[in-house]
C-alpha positions in Angstrom: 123.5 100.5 124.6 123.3 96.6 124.0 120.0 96.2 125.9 118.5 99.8 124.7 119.0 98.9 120.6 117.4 95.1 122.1 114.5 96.8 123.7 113.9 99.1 120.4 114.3 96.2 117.9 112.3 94.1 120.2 108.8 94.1 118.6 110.3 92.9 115.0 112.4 90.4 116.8 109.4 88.8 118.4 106.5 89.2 116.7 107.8 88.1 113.3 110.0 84.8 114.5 106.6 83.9 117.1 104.5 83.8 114.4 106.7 81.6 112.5 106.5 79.6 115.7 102.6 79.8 116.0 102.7 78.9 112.0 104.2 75.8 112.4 101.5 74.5 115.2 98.5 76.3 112.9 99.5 74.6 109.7 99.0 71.2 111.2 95.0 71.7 111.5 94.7 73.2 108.2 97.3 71.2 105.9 97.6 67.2 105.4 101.2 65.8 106.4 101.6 65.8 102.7 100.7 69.3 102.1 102.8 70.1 105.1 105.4 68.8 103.9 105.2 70.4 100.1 104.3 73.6 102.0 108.3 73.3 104.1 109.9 72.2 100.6 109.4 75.4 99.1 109.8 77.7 101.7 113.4 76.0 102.1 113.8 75.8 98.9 113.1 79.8 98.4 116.1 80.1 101.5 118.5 78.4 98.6 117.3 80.4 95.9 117.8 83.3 98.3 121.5 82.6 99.0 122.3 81.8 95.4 120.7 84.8 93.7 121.1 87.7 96.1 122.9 86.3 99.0 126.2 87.6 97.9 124.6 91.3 97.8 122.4 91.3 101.2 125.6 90.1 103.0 127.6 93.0 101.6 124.9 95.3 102.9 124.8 94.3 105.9 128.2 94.7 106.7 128.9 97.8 104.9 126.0 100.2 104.1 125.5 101.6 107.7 129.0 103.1 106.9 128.0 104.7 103.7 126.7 108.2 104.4 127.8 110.2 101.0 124.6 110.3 99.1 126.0 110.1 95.5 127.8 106.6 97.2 124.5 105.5 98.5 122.8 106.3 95.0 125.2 104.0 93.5 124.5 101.1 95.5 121.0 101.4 95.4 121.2 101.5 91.5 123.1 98.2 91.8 121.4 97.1 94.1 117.9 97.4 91.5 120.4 95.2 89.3 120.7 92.6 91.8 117.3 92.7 92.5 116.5 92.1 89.0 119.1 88.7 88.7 118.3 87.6 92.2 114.3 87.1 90.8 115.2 85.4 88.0 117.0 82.8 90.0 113.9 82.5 92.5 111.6 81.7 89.4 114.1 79.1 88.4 114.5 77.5 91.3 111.0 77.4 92.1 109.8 76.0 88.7 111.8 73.4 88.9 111.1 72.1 92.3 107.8 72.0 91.1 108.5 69.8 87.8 111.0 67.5 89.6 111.0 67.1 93.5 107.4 68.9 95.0 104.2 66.7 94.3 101.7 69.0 93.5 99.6 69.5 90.2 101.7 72.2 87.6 98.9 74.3 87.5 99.2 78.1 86.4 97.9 79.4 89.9 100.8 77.0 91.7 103.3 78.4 89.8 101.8 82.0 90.3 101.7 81.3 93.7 105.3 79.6 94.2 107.0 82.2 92.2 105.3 85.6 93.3 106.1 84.2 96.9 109.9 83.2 96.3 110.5 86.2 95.2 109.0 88.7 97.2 110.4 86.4 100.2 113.7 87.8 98.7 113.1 90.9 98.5 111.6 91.4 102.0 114.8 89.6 103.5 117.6 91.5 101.8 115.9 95.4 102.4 115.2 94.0 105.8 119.2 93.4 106.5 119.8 96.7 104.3 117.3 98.6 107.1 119.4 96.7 110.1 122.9 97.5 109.1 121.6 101.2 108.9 119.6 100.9 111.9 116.5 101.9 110.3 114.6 100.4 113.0 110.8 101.5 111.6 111.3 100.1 108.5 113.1 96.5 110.4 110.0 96.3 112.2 107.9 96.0 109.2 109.4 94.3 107.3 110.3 91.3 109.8 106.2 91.4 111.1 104.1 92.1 108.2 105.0 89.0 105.8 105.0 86.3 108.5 102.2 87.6 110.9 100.0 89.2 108.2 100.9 86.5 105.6 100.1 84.0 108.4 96.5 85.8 108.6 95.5 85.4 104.7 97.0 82.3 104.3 95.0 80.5 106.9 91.8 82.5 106.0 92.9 81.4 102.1 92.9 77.7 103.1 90.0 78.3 105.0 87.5 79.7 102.3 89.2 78.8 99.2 91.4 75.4 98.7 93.7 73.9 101.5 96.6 73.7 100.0 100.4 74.6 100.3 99.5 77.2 96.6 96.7 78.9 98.4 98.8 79.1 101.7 101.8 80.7 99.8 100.0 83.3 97.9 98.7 84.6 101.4 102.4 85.2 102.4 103.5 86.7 99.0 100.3 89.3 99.2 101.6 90.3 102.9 105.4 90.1 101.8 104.8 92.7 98.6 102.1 95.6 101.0 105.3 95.2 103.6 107.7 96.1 100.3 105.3 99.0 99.4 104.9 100.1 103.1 109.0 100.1 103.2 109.6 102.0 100.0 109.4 105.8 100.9 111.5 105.1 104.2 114.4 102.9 102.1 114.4 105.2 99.2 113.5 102.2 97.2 112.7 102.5 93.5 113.8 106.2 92.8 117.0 105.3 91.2 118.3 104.4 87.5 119.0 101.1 86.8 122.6 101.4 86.5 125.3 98.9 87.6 127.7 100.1 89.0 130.9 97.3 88.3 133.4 98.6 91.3 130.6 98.0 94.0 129.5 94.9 92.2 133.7 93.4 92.5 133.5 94.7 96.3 130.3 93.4 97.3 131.3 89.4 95.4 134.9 89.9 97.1 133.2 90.3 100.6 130.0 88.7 100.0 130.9 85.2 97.7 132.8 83.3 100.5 129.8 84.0 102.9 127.4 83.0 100.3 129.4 79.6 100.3 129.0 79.5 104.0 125.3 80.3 103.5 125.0 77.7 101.2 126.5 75.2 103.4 124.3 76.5 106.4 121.4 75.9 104.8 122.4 72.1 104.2 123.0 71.5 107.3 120.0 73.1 108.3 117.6 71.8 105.1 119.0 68.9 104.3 117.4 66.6 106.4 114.1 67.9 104.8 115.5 66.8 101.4 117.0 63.0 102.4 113.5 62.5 104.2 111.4 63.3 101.1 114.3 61.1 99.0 113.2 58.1 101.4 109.4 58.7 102.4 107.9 61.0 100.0 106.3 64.8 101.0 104.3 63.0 104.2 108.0 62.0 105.7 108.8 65.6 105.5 105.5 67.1 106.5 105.9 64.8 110.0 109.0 65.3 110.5 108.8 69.4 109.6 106.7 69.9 112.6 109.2 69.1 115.3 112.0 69.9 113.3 110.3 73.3 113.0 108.6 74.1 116.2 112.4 73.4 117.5 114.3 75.8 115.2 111.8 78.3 115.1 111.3 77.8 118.8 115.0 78.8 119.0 115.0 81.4 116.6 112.4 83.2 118.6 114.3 83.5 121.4 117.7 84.0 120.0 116.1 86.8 117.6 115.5 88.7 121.1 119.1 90.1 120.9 120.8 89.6 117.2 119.4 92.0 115.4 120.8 95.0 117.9 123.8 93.0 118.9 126.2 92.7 115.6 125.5 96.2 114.2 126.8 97.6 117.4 129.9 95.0 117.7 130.4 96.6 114.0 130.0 99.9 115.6 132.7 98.7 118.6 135.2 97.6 115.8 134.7 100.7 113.7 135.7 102.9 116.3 138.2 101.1 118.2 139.5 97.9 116.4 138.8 94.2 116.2 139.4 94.3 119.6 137.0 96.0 120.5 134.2 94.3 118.9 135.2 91.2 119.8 134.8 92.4 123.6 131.3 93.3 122.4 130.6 90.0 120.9 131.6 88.3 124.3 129.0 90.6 125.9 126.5 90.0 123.2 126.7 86.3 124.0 126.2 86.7 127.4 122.8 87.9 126.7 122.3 85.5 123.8 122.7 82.6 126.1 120.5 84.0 128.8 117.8 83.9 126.0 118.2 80.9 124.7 119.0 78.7 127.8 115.7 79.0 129.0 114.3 78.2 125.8 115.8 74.6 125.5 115.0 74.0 128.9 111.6 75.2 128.7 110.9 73.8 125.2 111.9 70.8 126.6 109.9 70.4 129.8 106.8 71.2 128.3 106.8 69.2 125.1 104.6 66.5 125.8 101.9 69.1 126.9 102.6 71.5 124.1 102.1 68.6 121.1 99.2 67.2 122.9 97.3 70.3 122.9 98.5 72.4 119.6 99.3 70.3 117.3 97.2 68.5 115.0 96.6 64.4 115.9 98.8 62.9 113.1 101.4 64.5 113.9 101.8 64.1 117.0 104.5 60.8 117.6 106.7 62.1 115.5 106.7 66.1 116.6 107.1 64.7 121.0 110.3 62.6 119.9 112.1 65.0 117.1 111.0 68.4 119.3 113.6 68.1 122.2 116.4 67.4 119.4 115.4 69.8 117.1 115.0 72.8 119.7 118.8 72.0 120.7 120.0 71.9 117.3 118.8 75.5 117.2 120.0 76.7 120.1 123.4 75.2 118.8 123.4 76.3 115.5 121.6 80.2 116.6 124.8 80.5 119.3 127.6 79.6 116.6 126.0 82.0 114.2 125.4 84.8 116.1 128.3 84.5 118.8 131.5 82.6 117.4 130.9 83.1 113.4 130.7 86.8 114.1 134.2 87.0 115.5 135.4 85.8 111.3 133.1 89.3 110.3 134.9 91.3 112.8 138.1 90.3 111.3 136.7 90.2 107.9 138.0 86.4 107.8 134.6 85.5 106.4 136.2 82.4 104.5 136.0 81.1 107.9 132.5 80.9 108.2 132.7 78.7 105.0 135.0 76.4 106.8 133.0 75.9 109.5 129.8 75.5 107.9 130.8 72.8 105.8 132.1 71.2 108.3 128.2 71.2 109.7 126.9 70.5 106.2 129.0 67.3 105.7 128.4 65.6 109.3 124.8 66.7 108.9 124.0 65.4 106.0 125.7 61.7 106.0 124.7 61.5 109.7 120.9 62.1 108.8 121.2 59.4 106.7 122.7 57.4 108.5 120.1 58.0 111.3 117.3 57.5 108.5 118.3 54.8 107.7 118.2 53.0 111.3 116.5 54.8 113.4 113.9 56.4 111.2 113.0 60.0 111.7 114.1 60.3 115.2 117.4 59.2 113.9 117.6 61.4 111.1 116.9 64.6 113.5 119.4 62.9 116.1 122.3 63.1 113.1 121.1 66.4 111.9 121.8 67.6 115.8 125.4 65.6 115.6 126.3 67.8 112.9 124.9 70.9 114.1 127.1 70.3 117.6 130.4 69.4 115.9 130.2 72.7 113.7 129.8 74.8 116.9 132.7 73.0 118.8 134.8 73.7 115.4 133.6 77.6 115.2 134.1 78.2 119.1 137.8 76.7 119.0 138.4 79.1 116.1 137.2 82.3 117.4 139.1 81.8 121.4 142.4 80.0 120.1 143.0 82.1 116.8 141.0 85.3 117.3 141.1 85.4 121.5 137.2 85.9 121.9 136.5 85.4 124.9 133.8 83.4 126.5 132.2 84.6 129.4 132.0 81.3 131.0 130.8 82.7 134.8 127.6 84.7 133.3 126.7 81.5 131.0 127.2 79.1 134.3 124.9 80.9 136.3 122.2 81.2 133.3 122.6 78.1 132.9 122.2 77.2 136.6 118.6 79.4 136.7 117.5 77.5 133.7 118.5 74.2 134.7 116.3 75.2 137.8 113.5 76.3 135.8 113.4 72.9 134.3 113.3 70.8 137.2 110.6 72.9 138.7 108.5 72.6 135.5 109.1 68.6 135.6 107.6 68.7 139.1 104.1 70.5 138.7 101.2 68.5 137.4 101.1 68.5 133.6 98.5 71.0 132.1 95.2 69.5 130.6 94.1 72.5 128.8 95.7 75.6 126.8 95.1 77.7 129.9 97.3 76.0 132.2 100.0 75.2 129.3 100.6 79.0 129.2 100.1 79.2 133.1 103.2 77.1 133.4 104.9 79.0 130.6 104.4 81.8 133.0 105.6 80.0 135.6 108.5 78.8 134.0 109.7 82.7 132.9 109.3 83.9 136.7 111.5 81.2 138.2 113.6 81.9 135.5 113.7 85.8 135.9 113.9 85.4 139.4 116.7 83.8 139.7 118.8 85.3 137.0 118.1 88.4 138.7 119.7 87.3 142.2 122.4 85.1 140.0 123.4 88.4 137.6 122.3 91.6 139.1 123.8 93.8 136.6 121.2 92.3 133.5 118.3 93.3 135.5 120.3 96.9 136.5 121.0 97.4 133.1 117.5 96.6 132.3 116.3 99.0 134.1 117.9 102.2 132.9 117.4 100.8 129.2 113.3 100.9 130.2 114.2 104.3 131.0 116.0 106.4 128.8 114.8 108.0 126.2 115.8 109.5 122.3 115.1 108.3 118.9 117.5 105.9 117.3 119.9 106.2 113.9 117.2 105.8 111.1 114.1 106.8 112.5 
């Protein structure tokens, strides 16, 4: 089931987190380091913003509303849901007018703010009714709402920048255009806007009760994830961030592209696991969802890594490219890290609806991250500051891991994740030995490369993936929500 819901979610999961990846590279020819950078302040700044004004709410859905299927209950969430909606915006436009009067340096004029606001919000928007669509498996609705705004906004923005004014404004309003058609392609399947505006106060009490302590871990996540970005521009202005943003993103996103392979099927069905048989059982689901998640991002750090040199050198734009070849290997493990702790060992605290945990642990990150970026800044310039920022990011998945095996018994499938890691440790080491690619051509030749010794040899290593595979590819029958 794990690798058929994978297979159907697959086309969201990739095309939307890949051209988040390809953004990264294209924004470098287009956008100064300074207007790289002001362009990453805002979009992290619009993650906070997220977490504070409708985190609470989209974390709530996601673990409960696939179990709602009463319609007058699922009437009154989505008339609270219009409420949060409503508050949630407000705190986007906040947010985002202030980072332009006191931290972004860019000229206050009405277009920016236009531009910065309409995008902050409708950012929002597309991420919670994407998370409502996963937790009732509304795959169609998923898929457009993860590609549209990243691959379409991707499109306009660049074409923006291109014919109009390169700038971080321009290339916001092309993602906000995208990120309000995918809204209005969404609505008839989501049921969204045919409601009164009514709050409905018991939901609202359930959804802070569940939803507040995660919104605290999210908060702390996003330090330990952001914060770098911030302590940079403190020190060295919006041209420190935009030169460091390109490693530190290509690396994360790079990451979050492969990791997004498997989350978005994994967790609703350990949900499903729990629901019908206890924690138990969806913490034996977890263990197998990790399994997989490690066989995608394994490869991914190794790969990321051997072809890094070749990959700046070709793609990325010339100023950028010292800083991106030395940040990029630390960056892409600090995603790896942080994508396996939040998708593996923080999802055993949902199971048990411990979700205070999460908060624990992602402080933890926050903390370390934080003062060791600074710390690293402050002697070892960026490199340092990404090599802290990875400290922090490893210590918070030591602490979750510990957690979850000694006080919930998840278990770790340690022989599946040594012989993954055994194929892509092999992968690596071939990649090291072929001649480095001079053009694009042969950068994705070894690419291709890389994935067939990788394939290959997980498929005499662990059998079953590839036999599993196999009858996914073959059966047949429309999902939950179609």
């Amino acid at each position: 089931m794990l690798f058929r819901q994978t297979l159907l979610y697959l086309p969201a999961q990739l095309l939307g987190p890949l051209a988040q990846f390809v953004a990264v590279i294209a924004w470098t020819h287009f956008l100064s380091p300074t207007g790289y950078g002001n362009f990453t302040l805002i979009t992290a700044s619009q993650d906070f913003a997220y977490l504070v004004g409708m985190g609470w709410f989209t974390f709530y859905a996601l673990r409960y509303y696939g179990d709602i299927t009463d319609p007058e209950e699922q009437t009154r969430f989505r008339n609270t849901e219009v409420v949060a909606l409503a508050a949630g915006s407000v705190v986007q436009a906040v947010v985002g007018i202030g980072l332009l009067v006191f931290i972004v340096d860019i000229p206050l004029t009405p277009f920016v703010i236009a531009a910065t606001v309409v995008y902050m919000i409708s950012r929002m928007a597309n991420t919670h009714f994407a998370e409502r669509a996963r937790s009732a498996q509304a795959i169609r609705a998923y898929s457009i709402l993860q590609t549209v705004g990243p691959v379409v906004g991707l499109m306009l923005g660049l074409a923006a920048t291109s014919m109009i004014h390169a700038s971080a404004a321009t290339a916001l309003a092309g993602y906000a255009v995208a990120q309000i058609a995918a809204i209005g392609l969404v609505a008839p399947l989501l049921g969204i806007g045919r409601h009164p505006r009514r709050l409905e106060h018991g939901l609202v009490r359930r959804a802070m009760t569940y939803g507040l302590p995660l919104l605290v871990s999210g908060l702390f996540d996003w330090i330990g994830l952001n914060g770098i970005r911030f302590i940079v521009e403190w020190e060295m202005g919006a041209k420190g961030v935009g030169l460091l943003g390109v490693g530190w993103g290509l690396g994360q996103r790079g990451a979050a592209v492969a990791a997004m392979l498997v989350t978005a099927a994994a967790f609703p069905l350990a949900l499903a696991q729990a629901r019908r048989g206890g924690h138990k059982d969806g913490f034996a689901q977890l263990s197998r969802n990790g399994a997989l998640l490690v066989a995608a991002l394994a490869p991914a750090v190794a790969g990321l890594h051997a072809i890094s040199q070749p990959l700046v050198e070709l793609l990325v734009a010339e100023p950028f490219h010292d800083a991106t070849m030395a940040i990029l290997p630390l960056a892409v493990l600090a995603g790896a890290l942080r994508n396996l702790r939040l998708h593996f060992a923080d999802q055993t605290f949902l199971i048990a609806e411990r979700p205070g945990l999460v908060a624990v642990v992602d402080g933890a990150e926050a903390v370390v991250a934080v003062v060791s970026a600074w710390i690293g800044l402050r002697y070892g310039g960026l490199v340092g500051a990404a090599m802290g920022a990875a400290i922090g990011t490893a210590i918070s998945a030591i602490v979750s891991f510990l957690i979850a095996t000694l006080k919930f018994g998840l278990v770790i499938p340690i022989g599946a994740i040594a012989r993954i890691v055994a194929a892509s440790g092999v992968m690596w080491l071939a990649l090291h030995l072929v001649p480095q690619p001079g053009s694009v051509v042969g950068l994705v030749a070894e690419i291709v490369l890389g994935a067939l010794i990788y394939g290959v040899l997980l498929a005499a290593l662990h059998p079953r993936i590839v036999a599993e595979t196999a009858r996914t590819l073959m059966a047949r029958g429309a999902m939950p929500g179609e």
